[in-house]
Biotite code that builds the C-alpha atoms (Angstrom):
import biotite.structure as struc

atoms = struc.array([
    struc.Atom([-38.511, 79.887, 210.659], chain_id="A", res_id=1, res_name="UNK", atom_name="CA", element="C"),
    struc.Atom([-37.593, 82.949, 212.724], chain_id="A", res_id=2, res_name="UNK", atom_name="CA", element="C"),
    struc.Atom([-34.000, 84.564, 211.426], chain_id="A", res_id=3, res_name="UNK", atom_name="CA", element="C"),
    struc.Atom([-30.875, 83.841, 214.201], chain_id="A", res_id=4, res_name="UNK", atom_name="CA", element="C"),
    struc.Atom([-27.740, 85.256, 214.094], chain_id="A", res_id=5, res_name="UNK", atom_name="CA", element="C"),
    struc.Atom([-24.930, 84.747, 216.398], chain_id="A", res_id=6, res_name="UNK", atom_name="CA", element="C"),
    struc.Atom([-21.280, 85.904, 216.520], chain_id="A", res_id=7, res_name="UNK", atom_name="CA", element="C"),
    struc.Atom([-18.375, 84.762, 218.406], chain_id="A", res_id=8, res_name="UNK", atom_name="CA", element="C"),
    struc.Atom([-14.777, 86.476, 217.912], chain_id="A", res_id=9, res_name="UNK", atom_name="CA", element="C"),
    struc.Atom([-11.340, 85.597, 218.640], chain_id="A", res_id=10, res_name="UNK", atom_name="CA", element="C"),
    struc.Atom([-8.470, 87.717, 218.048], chain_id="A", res_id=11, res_name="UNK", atom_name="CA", element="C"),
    struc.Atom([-7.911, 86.169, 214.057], chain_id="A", res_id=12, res_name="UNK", atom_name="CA", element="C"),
    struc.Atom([-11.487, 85.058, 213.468], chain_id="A", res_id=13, res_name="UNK", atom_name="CA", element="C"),
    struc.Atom([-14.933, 86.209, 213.623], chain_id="A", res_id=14, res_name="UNK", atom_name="CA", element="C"),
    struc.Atom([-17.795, 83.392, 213.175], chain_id="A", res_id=15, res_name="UNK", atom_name="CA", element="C"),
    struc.Atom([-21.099, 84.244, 212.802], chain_id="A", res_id=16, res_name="UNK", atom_name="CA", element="C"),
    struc.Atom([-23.714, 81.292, 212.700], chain_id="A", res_id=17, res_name="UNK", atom_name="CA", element="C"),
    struc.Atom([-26.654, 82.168, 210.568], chain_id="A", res_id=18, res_name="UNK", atom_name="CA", element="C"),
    struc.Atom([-30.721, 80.245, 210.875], chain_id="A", res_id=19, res_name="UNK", atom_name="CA", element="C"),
    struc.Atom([-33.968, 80.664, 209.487], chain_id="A", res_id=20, res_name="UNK", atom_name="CA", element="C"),
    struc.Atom([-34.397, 83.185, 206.582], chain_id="A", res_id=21, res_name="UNK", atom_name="CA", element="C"),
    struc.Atom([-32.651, 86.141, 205.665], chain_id="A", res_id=22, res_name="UNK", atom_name="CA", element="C"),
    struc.Atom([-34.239, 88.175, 204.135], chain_id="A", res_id=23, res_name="UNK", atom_name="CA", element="C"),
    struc.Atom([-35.396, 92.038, 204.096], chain_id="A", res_id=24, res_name="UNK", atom_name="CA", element="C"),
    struc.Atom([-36.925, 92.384, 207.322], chain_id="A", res_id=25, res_name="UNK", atom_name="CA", element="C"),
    struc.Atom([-34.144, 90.277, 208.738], chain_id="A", res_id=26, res_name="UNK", atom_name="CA", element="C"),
    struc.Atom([-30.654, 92.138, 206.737], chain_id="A", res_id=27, res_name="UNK", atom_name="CA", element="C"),
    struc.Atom([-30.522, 95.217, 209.551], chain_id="A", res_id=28, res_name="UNK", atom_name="CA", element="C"),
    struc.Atom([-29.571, 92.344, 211.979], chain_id="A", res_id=29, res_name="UNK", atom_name="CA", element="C"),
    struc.Atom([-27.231, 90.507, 209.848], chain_id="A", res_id=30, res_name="UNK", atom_name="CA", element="C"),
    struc.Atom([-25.288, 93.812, 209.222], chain_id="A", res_id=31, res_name="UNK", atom_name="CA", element="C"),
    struc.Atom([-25.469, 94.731, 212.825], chain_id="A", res_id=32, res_name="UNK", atom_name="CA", element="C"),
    struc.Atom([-23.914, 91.984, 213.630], chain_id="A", res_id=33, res_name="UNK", atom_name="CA", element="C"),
    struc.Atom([-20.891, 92.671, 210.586], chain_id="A", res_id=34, res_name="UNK", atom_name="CA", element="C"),
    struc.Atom([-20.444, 95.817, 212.003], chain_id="A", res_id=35, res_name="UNK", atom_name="CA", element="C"),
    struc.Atom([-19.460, 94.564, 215.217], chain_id="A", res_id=36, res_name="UNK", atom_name="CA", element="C"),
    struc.Atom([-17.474, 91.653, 214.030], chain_id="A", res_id=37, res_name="UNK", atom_name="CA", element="C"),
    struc.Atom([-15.444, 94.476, 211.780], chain_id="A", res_id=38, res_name="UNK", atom_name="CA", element="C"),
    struc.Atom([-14.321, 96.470, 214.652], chain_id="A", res_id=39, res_name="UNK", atom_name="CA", element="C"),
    struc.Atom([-12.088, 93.287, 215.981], chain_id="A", res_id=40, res_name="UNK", atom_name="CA", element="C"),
    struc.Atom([-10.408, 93.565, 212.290], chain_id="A", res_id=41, res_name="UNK", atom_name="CA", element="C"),
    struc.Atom([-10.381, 89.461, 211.742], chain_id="A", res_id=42, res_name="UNK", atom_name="CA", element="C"),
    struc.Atom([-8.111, 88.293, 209.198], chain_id="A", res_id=43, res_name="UNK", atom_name="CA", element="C"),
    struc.Atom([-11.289, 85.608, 208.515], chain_id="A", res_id=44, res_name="UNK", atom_name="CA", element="C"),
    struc.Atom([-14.692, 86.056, 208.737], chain_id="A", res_id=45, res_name="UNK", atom_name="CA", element="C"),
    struc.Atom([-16.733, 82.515, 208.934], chain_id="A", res_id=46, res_name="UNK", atom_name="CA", element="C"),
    struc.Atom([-20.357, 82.349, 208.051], chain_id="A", res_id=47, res_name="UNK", atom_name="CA", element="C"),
    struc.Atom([-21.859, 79.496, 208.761], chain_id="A", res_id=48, res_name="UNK", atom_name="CA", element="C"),
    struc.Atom([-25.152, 78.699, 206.676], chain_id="A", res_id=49, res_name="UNK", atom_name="CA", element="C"),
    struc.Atom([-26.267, 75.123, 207.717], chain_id="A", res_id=50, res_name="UNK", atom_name="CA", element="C"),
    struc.Atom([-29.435, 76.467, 208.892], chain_id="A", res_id=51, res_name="UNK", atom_name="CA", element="C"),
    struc.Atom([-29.836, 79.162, 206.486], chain_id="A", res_id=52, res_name="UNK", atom_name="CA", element="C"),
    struc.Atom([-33.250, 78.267, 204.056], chain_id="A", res_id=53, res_name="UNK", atom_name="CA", element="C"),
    struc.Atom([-33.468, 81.099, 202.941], chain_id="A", res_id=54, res_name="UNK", atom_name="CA", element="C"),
    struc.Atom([-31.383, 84.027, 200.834], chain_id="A", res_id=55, res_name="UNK", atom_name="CA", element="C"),
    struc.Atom([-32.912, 87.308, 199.781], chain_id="A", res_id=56, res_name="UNK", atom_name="CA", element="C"),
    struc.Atom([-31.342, 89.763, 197.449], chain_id="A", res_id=57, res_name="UNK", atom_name="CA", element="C"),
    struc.Atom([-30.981, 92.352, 201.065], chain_id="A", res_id=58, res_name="UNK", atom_name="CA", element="C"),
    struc.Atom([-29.221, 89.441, 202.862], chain_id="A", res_id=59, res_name="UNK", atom_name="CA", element="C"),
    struc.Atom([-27.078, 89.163, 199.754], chain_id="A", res_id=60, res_name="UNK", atom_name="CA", element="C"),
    struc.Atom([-26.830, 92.783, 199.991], chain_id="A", res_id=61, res_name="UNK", atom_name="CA", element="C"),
    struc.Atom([-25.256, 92.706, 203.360], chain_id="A", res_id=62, res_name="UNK", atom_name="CA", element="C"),
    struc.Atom([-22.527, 89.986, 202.515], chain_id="A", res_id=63, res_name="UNK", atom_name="CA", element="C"),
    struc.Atom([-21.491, 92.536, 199.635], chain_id="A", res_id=64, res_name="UNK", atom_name="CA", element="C"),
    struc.Atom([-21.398, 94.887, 202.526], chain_id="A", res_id=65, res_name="UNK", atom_name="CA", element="C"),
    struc.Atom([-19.338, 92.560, 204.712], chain_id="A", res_id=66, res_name="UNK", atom_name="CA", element="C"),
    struc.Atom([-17.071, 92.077, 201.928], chain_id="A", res_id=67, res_name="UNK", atom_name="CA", element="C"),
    struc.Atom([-16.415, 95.627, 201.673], chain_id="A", res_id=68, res_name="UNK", atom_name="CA", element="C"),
    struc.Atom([-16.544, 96.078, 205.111], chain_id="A", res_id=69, res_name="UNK", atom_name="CA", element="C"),
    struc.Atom([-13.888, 93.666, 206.210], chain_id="A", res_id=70, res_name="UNK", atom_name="CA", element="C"),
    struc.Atom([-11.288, 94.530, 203.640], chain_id="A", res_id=71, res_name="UNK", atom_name="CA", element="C"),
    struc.Atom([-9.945, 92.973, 201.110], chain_id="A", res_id=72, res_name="UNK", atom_name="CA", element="C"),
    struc.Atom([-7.018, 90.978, 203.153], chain_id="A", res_id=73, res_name="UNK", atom_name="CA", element="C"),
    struc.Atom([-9.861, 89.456, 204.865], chain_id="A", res_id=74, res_name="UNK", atom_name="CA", element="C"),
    struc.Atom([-10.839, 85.641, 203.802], chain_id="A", res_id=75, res_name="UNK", atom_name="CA", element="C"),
    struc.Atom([-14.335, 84.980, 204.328], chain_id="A", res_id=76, res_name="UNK", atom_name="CA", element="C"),
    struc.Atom([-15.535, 81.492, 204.205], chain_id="A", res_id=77, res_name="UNK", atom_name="CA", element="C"),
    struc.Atom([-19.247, 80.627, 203.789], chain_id="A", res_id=78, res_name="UNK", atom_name="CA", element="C"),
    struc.Atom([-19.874, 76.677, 205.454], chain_id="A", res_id=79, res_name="UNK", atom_name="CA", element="C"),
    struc.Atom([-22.623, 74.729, 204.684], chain_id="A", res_id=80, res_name="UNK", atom_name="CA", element="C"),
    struc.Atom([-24.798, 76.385, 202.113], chain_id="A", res_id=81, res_name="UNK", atom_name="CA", element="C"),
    struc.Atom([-27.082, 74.028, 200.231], chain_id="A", res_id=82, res_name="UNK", atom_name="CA", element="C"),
    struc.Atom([-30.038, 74.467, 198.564], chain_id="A", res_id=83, res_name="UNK", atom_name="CA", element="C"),
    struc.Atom([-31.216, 77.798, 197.406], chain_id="A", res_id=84, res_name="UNK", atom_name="CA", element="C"),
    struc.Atom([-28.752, 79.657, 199.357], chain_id="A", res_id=85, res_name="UNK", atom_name="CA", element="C"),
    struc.Atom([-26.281, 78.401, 197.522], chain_id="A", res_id=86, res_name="UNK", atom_name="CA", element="C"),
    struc.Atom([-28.094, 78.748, 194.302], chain_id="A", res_id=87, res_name="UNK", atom_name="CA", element="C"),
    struc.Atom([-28.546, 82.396, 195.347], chain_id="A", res_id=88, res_name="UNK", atom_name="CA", element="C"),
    struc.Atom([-24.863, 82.863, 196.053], chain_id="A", res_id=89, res_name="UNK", atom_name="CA", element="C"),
    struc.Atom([-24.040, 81.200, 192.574], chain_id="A", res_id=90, res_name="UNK", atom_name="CA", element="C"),
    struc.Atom([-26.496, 82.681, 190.383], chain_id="A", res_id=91, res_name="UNK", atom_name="CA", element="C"),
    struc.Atom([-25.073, 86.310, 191.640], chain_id="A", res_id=92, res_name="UNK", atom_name="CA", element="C"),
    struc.Atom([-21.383, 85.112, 191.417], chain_id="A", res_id=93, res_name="UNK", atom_name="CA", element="C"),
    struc.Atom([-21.128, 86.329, 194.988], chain_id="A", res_id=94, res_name="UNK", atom_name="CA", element="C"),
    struc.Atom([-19.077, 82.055, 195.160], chain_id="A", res_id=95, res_name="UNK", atom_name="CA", element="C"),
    struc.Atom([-16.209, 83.930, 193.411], chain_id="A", res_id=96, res_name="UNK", atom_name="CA", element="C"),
    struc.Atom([-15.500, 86.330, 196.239], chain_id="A", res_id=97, res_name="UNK", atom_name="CA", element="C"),
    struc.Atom([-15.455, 83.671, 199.224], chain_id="A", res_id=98, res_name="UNK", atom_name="CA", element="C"),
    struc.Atom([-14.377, 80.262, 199.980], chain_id="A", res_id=99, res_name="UNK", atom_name="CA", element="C"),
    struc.Atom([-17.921, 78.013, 199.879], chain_id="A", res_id=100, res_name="UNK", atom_name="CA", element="C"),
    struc.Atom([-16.695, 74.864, 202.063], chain_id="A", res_id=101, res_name="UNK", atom_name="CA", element="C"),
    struc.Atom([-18.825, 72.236, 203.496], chain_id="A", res_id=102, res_name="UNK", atom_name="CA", element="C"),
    struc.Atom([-17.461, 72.512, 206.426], chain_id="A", res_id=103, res_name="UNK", atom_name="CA", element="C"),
    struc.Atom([-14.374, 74.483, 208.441], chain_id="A", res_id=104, res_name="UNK", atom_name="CA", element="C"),
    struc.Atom([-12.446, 73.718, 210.357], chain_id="A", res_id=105, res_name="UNK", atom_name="CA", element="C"),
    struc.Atom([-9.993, 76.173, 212.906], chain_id="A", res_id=106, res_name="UNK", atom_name="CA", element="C"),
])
């Protein structure tokens, strides 16, 4: 499946609604897309995996990134990870550093 990424900002909250497979080729994208959502300064950023199958070490790079990126007064929440995303986010402890919800609401 063909990496999506989509982001949608309000003045307190940036969402950004992640598909397919993130993985090297894919990362540039994702951060892109971080950098943009950064420049409202959120006081959440909301990543929702649903349709995420897929989790490389550069797409876990680039949440490390967002982390840093955002601040640390920023929450991030990561919705809907199943699977081997959210064995990837375990296995690297990355799940200590957000919020991993089912789902979110505003």
């Amino acid at each position: 499946m063909a990496f999506e990424v989509a982001l949608e900002t309000t003045p307190e909250t940036a969402k950004i609604t992640l598909k397919g497979e993130l993985d090297a080729a894919s990362a540039p994208r994702f951060k892109e897309i971080i950098e943009k959502a950064a420049v409202s300064s959120p006081a959440r950023l909301v990543l929702f995996v649903n349709d995420l199958t897929f989790l490389a070490s550069a797409g876990l790079r680039v949440l490390i990134f967002a982390k840093q990126k955002m601040g640390a007064g920023v929450q991030i929440y990561v919705i809907g990870s199943q699977g081997p995303v959210r064995g990837t986010l375990e296995m690297s402890g990355f799940h200590h550093s957000v919020y991993l919800q089912d789902s979110y609401g505003d």
